[in-house]
TILUM-785881 format. One record per residue (C-alpha): residue in three letters; chain; x, y, z. Coordinates in nm, 2 decimals. Example, Ala and Ser with C-alpha at 12.3 -4.5 7.8 and 13.67 -1.06 7.14 Angstrom:
2
[rec 'ALA'; 'A'; [1.23; -0.45; 0.78]]
[rec 'SER'; 'A'; [1.37; -0.11; 0.71]]
end
This chain:
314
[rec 'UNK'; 'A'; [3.91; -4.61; -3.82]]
[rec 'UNK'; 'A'; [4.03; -4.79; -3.50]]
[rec 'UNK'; 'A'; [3.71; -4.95; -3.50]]
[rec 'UNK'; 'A'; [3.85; -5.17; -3.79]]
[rec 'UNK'; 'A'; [4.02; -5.46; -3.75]]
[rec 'UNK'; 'A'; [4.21; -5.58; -4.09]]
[rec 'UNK'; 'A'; [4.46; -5.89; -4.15]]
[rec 'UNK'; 'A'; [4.74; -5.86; -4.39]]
[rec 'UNK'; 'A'; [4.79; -6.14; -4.57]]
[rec 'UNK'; 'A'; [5.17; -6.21; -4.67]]
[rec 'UNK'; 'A'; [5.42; -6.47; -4.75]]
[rec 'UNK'; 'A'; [5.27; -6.77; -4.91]]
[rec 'UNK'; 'A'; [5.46; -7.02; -5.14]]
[rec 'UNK'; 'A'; [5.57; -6.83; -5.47]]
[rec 'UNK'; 'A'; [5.91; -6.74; -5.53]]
[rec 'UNK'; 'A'; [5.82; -6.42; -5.37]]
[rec 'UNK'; 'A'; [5.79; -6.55; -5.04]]
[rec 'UNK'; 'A'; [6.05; -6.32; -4.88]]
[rec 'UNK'; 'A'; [5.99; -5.98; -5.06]]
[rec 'UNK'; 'A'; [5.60; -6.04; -4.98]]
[rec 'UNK'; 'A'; [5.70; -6.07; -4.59]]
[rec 'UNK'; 'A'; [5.90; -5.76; -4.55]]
[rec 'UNK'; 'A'; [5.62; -5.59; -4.75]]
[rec 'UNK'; 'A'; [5.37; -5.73; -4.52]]
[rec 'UNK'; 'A'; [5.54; -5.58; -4.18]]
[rec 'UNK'; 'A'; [5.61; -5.25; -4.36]]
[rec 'UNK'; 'A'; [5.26; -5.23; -4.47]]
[rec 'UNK'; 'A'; [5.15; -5.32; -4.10]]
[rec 'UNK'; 'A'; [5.33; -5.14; -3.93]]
[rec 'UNK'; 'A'; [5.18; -4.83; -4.14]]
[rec 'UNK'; 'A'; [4.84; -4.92; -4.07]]
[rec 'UNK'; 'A'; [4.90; -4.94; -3.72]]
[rec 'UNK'; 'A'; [5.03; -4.57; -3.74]]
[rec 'UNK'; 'A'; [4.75; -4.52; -3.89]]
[rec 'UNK'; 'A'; [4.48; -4.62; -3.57]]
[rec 'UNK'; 'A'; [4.39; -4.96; -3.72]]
[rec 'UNK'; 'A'; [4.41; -5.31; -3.55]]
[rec 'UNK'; 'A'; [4.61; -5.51; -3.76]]
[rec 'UNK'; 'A'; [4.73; -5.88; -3.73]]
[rec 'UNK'; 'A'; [4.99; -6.04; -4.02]]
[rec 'UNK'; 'A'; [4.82; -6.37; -4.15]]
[rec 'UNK'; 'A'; [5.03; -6.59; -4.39]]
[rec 'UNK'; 'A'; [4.87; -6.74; -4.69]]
[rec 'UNK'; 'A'; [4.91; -7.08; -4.59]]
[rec 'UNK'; 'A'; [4.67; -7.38; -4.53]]
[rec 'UNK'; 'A'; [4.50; -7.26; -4.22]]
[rec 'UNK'; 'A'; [4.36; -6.98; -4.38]]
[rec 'UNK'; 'A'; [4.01; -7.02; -4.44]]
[rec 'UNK'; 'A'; [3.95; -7.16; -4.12]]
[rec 'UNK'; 'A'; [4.11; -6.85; -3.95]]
[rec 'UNK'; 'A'; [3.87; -6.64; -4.21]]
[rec 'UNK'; 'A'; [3.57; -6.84; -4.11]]
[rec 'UNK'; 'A'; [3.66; -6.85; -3.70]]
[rec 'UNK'; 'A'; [3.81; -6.50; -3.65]]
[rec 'UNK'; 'A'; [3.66; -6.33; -3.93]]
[rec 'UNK'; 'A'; [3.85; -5.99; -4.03]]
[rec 'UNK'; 'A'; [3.67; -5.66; -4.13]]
[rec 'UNK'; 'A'; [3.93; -5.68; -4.46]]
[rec 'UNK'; 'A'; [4.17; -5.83; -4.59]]
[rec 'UNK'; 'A'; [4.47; -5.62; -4.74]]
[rec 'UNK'; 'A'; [4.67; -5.88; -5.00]]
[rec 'UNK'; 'A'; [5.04; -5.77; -4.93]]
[rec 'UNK'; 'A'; [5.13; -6.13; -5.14]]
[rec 'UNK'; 'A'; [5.35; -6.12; -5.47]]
[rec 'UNK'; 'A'; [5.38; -6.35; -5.76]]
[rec 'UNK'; 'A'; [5.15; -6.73; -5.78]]
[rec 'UNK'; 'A'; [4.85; -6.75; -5.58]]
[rec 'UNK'; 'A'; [4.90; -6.34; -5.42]]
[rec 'UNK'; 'A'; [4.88; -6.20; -5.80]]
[rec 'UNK'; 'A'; [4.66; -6.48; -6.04]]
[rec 'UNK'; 'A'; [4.35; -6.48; -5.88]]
[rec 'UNK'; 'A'; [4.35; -6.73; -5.66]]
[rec 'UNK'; 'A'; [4.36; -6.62; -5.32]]
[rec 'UNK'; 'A'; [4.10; -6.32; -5.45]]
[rec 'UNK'; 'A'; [3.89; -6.64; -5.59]]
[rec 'UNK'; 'A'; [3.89; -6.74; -5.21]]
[rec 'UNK'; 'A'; [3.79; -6.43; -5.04]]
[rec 'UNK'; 'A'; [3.55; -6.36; -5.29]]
[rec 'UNK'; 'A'; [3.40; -6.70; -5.20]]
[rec 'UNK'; 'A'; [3.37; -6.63; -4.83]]
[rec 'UNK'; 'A'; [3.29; -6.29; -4.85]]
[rec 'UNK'; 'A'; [3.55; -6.09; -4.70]]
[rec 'UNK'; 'A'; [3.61; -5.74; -4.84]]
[rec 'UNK'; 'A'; [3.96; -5.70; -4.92]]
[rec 'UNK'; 'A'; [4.18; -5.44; -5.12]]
[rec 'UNK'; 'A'; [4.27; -5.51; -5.45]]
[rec 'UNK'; 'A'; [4.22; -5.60; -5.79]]
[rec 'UNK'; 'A'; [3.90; -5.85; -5.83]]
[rec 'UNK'; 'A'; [3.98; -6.24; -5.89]]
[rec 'UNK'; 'A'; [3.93; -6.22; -6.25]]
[rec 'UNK'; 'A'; [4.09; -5.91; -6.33]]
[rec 'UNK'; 'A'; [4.43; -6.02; -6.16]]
[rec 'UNK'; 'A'; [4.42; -6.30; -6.41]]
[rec 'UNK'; 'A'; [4.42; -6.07; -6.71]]
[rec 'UNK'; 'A'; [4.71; -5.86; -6.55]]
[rec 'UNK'; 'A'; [4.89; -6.15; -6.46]]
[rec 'UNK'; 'A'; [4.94; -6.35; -6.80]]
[rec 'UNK'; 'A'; [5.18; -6.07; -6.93]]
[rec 'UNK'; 'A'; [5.12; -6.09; -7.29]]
[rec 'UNK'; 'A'; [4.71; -6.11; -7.22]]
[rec 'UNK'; 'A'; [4.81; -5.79; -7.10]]
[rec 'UNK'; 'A'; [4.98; -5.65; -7.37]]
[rec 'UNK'; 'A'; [4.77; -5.74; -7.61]]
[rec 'UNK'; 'A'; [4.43; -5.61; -7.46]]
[rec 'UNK'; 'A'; [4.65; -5.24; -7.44]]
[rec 'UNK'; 'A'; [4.83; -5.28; -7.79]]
[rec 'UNK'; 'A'; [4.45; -5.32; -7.93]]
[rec 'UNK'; 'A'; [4.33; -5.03; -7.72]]
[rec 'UNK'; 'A'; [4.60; -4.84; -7.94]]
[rec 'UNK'; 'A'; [4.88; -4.79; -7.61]]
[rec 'UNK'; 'A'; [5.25; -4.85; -7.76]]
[rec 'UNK'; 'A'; [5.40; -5.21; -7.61]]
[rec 'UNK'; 'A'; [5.74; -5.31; -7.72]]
[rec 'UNK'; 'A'; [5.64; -5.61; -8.02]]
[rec 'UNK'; 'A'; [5.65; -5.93; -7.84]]
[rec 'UNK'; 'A'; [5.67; -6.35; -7.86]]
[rec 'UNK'; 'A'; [5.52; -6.56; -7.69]]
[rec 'UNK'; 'A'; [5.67; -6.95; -7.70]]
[rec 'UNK'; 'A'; [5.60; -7.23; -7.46]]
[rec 'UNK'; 'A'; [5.93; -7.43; -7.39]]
[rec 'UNK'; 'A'; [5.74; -7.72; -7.55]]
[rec 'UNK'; 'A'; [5.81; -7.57; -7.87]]
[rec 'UNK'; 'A'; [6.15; -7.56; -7.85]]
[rec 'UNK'; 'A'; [6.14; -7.91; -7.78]]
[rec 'UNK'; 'A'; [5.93; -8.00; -8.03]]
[rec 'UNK'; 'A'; [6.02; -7.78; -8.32]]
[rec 'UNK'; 'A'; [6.42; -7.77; -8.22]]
[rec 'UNK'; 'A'; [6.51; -7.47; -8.04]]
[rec 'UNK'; 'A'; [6.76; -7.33; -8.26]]
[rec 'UNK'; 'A'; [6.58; -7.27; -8.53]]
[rec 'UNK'; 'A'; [6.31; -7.09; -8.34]]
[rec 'UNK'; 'A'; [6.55; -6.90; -8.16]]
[rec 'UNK'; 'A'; [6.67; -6.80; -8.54]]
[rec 'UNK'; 'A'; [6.31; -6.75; -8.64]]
[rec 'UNK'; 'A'; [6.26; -6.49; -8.32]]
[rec 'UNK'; 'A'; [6.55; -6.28; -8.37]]
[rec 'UNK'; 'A'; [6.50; -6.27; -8.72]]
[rec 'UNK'; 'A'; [6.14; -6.13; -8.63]]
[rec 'UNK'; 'A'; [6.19; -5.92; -8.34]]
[rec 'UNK'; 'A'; [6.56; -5.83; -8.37]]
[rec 'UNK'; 'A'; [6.84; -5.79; -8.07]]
[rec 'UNK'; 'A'; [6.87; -5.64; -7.82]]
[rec 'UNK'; 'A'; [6.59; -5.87; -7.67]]
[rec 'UNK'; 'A'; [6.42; -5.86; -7.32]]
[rec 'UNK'; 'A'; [6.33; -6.22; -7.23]]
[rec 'UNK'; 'A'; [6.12; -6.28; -6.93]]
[rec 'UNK'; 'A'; [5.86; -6.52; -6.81]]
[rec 'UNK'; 'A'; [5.52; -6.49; -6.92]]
[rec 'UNK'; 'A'; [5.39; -6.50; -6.55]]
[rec 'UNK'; 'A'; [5.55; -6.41; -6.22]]
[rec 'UNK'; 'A'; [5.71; -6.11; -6.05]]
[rec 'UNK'; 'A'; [5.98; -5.94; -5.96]]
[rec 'UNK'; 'A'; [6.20; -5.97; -6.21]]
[rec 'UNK'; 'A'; [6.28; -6.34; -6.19]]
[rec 'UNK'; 'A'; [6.40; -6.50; -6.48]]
[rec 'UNK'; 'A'; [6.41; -6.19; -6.64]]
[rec 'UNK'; 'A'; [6.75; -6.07; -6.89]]
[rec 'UNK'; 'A'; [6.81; -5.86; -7.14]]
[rec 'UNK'; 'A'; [7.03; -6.07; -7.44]]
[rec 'UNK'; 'A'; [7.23; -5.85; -7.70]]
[rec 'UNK'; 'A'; [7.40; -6.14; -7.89]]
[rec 'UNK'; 'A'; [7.28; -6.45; -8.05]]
[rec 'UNK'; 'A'; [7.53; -6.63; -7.85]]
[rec 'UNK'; 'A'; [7.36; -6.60; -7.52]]
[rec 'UNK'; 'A'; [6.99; -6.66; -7.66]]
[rec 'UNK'; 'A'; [7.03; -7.03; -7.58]]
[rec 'UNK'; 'A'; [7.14; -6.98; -7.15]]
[rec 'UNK'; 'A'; [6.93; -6.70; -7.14]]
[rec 'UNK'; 'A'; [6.62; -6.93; -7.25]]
[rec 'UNK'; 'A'; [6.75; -7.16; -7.02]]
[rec 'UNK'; 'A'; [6.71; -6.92; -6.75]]
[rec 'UNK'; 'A'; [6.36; -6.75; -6.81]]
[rec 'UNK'; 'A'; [6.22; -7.11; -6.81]]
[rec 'UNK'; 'A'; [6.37; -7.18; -6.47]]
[rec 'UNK'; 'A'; [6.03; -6.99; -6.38]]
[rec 'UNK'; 'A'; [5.79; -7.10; -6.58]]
[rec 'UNK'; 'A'; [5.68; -7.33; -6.88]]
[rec 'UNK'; 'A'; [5.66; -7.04; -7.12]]
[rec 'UNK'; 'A'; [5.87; -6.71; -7.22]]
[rec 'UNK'; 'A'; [5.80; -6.39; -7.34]]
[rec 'UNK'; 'A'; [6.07; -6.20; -7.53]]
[rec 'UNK'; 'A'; [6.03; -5.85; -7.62]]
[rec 'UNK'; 'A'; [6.18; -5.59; -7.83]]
[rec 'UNK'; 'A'; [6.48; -5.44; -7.60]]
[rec 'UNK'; 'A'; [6.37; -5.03; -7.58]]
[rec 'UNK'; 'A'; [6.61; -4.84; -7.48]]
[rec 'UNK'; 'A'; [6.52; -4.51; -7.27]]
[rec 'UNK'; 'A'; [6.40; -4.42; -6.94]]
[rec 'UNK'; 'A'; [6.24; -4.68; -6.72]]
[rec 'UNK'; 'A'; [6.01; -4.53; -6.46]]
[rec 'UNK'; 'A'; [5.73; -4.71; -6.24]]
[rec 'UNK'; 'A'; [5.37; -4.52; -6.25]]
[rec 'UNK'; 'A'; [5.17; -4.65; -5.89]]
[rec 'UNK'; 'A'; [4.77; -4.59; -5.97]]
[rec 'UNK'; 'A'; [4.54; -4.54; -5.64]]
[rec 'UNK'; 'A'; [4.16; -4.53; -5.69]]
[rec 'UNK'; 'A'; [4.01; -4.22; -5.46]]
[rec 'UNK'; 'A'; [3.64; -4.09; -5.48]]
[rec 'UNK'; 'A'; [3.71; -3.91; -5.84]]
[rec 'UNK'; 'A'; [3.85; -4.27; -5.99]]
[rec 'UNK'; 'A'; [4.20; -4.41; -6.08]]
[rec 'UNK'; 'A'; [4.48; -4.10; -6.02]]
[rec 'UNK'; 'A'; [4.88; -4.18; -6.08]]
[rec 'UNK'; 'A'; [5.13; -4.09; -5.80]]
[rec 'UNK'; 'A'; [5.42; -3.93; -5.91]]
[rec 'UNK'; 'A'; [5.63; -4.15; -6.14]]
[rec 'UNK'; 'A'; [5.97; -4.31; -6.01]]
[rec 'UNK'; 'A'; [6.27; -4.33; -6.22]]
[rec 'UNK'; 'A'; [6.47; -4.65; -6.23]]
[rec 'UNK'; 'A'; [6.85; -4.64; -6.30]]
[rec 'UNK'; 'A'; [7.03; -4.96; -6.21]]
[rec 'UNK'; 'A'; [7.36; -4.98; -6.20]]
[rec 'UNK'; 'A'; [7.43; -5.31; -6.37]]
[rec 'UNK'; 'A'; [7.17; -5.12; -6.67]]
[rec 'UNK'; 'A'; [6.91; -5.39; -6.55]]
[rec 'UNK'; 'A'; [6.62; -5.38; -6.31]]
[rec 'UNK'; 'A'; [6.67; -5.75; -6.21]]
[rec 'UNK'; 'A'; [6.56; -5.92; -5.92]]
[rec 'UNK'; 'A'; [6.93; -5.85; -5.73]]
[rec 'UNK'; 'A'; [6.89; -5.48; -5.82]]
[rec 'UNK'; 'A'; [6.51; -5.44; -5.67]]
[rec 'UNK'; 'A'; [6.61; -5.59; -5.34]]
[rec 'UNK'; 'A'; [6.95; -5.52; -5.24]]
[rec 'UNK'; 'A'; [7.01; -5.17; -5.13]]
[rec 'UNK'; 'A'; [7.25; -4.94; -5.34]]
[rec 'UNK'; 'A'; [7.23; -5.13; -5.66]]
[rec 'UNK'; 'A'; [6.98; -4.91; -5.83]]
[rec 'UNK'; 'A'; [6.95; -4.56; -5.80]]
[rec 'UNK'; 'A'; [6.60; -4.39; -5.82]]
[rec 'UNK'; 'A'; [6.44; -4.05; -5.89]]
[rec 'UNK'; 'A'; [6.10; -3.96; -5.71]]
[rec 'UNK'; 'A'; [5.93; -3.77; -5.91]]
[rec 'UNK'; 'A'; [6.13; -3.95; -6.24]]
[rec 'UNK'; 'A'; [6.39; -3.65; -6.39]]
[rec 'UNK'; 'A'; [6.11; -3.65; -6.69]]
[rec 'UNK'; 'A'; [6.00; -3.33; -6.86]]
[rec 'UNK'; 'A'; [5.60; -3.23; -6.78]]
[rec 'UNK'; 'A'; [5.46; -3.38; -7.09]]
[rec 'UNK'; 'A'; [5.65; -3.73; -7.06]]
[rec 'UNK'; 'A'; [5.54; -3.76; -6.70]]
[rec 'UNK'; 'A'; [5.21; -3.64; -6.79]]
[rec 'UNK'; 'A'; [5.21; -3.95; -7.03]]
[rec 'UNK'; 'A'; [5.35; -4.23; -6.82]]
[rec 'UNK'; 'A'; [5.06; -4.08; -6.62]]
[rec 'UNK'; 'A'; [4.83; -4.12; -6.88]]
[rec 'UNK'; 'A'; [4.94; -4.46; -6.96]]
[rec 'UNK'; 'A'; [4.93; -4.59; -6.63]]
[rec 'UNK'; 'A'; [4.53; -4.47; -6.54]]
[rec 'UNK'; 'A'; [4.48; -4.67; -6.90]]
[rec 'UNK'; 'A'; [4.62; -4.96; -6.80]]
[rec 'UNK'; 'A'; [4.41; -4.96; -6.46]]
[rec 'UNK'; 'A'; [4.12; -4.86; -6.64]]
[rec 'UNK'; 'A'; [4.16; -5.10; -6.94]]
[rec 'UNK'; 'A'; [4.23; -5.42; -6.75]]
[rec 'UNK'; 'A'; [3.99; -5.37; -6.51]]
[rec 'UNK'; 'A'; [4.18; -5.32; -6.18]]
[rec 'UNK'; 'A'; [4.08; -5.21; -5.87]]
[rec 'UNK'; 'A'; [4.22; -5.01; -5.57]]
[rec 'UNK'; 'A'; [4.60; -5.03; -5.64]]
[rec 'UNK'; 'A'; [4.81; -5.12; -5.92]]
[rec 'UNK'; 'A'; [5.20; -5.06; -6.06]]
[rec 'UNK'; 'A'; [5.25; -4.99; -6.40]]
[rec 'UNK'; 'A'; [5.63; -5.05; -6.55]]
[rec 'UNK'; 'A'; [5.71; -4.88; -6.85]]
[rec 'UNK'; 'A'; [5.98; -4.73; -7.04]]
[rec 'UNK'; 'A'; [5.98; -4.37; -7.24]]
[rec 'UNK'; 'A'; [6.22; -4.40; -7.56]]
[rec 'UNK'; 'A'; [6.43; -4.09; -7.68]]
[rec 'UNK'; 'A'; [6.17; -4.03; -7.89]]
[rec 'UNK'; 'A'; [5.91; -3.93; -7.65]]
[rec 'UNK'; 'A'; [5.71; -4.27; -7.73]]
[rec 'UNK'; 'A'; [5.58; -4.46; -7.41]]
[rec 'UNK'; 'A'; [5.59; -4.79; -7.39]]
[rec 'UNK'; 'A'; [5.38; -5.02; -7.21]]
[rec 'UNK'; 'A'; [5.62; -5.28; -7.08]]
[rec 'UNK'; 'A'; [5.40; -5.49; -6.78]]
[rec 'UNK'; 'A'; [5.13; -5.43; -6.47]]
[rec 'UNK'; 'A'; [5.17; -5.58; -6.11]]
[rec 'UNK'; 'A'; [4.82; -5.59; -5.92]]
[rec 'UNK'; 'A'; [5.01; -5.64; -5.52]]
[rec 'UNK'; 'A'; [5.27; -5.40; -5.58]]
[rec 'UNK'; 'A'; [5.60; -5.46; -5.32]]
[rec 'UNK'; 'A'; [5.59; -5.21; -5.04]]
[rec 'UNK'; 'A'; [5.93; -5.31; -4.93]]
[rec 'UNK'; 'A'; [6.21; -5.08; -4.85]]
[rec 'UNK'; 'A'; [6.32; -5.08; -5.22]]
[rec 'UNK'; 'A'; [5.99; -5.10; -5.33]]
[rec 'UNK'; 'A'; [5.86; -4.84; -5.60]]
[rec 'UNK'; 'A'; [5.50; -4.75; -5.44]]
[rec 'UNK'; 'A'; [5.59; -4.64; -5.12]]
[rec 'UNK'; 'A'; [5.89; -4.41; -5.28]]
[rec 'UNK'; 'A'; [5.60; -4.23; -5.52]]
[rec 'UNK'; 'A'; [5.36; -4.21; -5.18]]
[rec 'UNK'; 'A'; [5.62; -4.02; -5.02]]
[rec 'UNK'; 'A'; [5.65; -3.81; -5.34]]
[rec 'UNK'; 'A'; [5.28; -3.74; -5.35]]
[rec 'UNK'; 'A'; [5.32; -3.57; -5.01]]
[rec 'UNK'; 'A'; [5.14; -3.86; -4.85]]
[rec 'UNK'; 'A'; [5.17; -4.18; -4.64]]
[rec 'UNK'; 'A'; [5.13; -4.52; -4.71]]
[rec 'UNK'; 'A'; [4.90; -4.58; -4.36]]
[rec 'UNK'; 'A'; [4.71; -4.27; -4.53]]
[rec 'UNK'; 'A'; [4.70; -4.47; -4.86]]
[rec 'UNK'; 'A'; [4.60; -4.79; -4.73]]
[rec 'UNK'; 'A'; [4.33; -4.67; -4.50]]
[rec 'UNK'; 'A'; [4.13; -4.49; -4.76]]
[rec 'UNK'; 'A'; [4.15; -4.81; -4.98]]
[rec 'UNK'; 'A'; [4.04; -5.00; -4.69]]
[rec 'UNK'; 'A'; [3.73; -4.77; -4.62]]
[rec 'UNK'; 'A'; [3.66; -4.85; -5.01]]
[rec 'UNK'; 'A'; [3.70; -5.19; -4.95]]
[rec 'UNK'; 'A'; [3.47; -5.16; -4.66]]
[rec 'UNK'; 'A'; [3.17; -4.97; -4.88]]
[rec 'UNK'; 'A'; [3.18; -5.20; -5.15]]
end
């Protein structure tokens, strides 16, 4: 392994910027620990000239949100030919664009809270308060309103009254042109990490999310002692067996590749529900992926190398 040299690329220009550094160093740090040579790149302009002049054995995207998660940075390696872990260029598109998502799983039969999708142009056009009208009427409150792309939880908020439909609107589409507003489930939210090994896709233990405001917002990811968490998720052995189950789908359905996060929810009733996939999972200190590595028994150098040898025999 110390033969390999690999560059972690990290930061870039999405509202992620920060969370994507500190995963960066974290996940650096590990592969050092772990015998490799390892230099932090940023995903910035000078990029493929340092690919092309000090060419890396692999490339490990550590980037979240915009160019890290849509494709585009994967469009560029693929281009040049570096190997890198991760999902495939075209893949990360599909996962990206939330309700494309959703609805390749809802027609592969996997339970996703019924959604809307409505590009602010609509509002503008059409007036927003009767659409607004038309959407509760439809999908009912609670709602969960988030943006269609992006990470992280930006933009997202859970609205329980009419009242605060309008500022909540307002809000998702601080991050992007369109929103996505799902039926609110109530129940157990839990993170399922999915690591491809020599027997295919396998999910790490699941990880139990319990915020104390009740939402897993952007403040609660990142600031320690908001959110609580449970690694292994308090769940009894058939619901974690089916978060499982519904994770490895989701990796398997979409097409991703090496690593991948599924978020989901598991109602009173026992149903799981799909809720979203992230393709660069954050590896920071609150981060969910490195909290199920740790309850798998393992390490995330351990982790990170093997998917780099995959990388490597590709």
């Amino acid at each position: 392994m110390s033969d390999h040299w690999v560059a972690v690329l990290s930061g870039g220009l999405s509202h992620e910027r920060e969370v994507s550094l500190r995963s960066g160093r974290r996940l650096s740090a590990a592969l050092r620990s772990a015998g490799l040579v390892v230099e932090e790149w940023d995903a910035d302009a000078q990029l493929l000239t340092r690919l092309r002049e000090h060419r890396p054995d692999a490339v490990v995207v550590a980037l979240h949100g915009g160019e890290g998660e849509n494709g585009s940075v994967q469009t560029v390696l693929e281009l040049v030919g570096v190997p890198f872990v991760g999902t495939d260029s075209r893949a990360c598109r599909r996962a990206w664009d939330k309700p494309t998502a959703k609805a390749e799983l809802a027609r592969a039969g996997l339970a996703t809270p019924e959604w809307a999708v409505l590009p602010h142009a609509t509002f503008r056009e059409l007036g927003a308060q009767p659409v607004l009208d038309a959407m509760v009427d439809q999908l009912g409150l609670p709602l969960m309103l988030k943006p269609d792309q992006g990470g992280s939880a930006l933009g997202a908020q859970v609205v329980r009254e009419a009242a605060e439909l309008p500022a909540a609107m307002v809000g998702c589409l601080a991050y992007g042109d369109t929103v996505l507003a799902e039926r609110y489930v109530e129940g157990v939210e839990v993170a399922v990490a999915v690591v491809d090994g020599p027997d295919g896709p396998r999910a790490l233990p699941p990880v139990e999310i319990v915020p104390e405001n009740g939402v897993y917002d952007y403040t609660a990811r990142y600031t320690a002692g908001l959110t609580d968490f449970h690694a292994p998720a308090r769940l009894d052995e058939k619901a974690a067996q089916a978060v499982g189950e519904l994770a490895v789908s989701a990796h398997r359905l979409l097409g991703l590749r090496d690593v991948s996060r599924t978020d989901a929810i598991v109602a009173p009733d026992g149903t799981v529900y799909f809720l979203e996939v992230n393709v660069s999972p954050g590896l920071t200190e609150t981060s969910l992926l490195p909290m199920a590595v740790e309850a798998a028994g393992q390490s995330l150098g351990e982790i990170y190398a093997g998917l780099i040898e995959r990388a490597l025999a590709r």
